[in-house]
N, C-alpha and C positions, 0 to 999 in steps of 0.2 A: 817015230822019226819021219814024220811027213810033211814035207818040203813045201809040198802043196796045199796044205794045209794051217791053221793058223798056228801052228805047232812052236810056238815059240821057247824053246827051250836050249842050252848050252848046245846044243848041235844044231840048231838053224837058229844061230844070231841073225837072221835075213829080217828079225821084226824092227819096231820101234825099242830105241835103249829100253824106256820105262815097261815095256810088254817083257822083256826078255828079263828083266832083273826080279820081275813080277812071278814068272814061270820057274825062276833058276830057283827061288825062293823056297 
């Protein structure tokens, strides 16, 4: 869970939609 980090996952939605559906994946 690193905020800072490209960590795009269901706790830092802060990325790009398509990055984050990518991770949640």
């Amino acid at each position: 869970m690193k905020y800072e980090g490209h960590t795009h996952t269901e706790f830092c939605p802060h990325g790009s939609g398509e990055d984050v559906e990518l991770m949640i994946e």
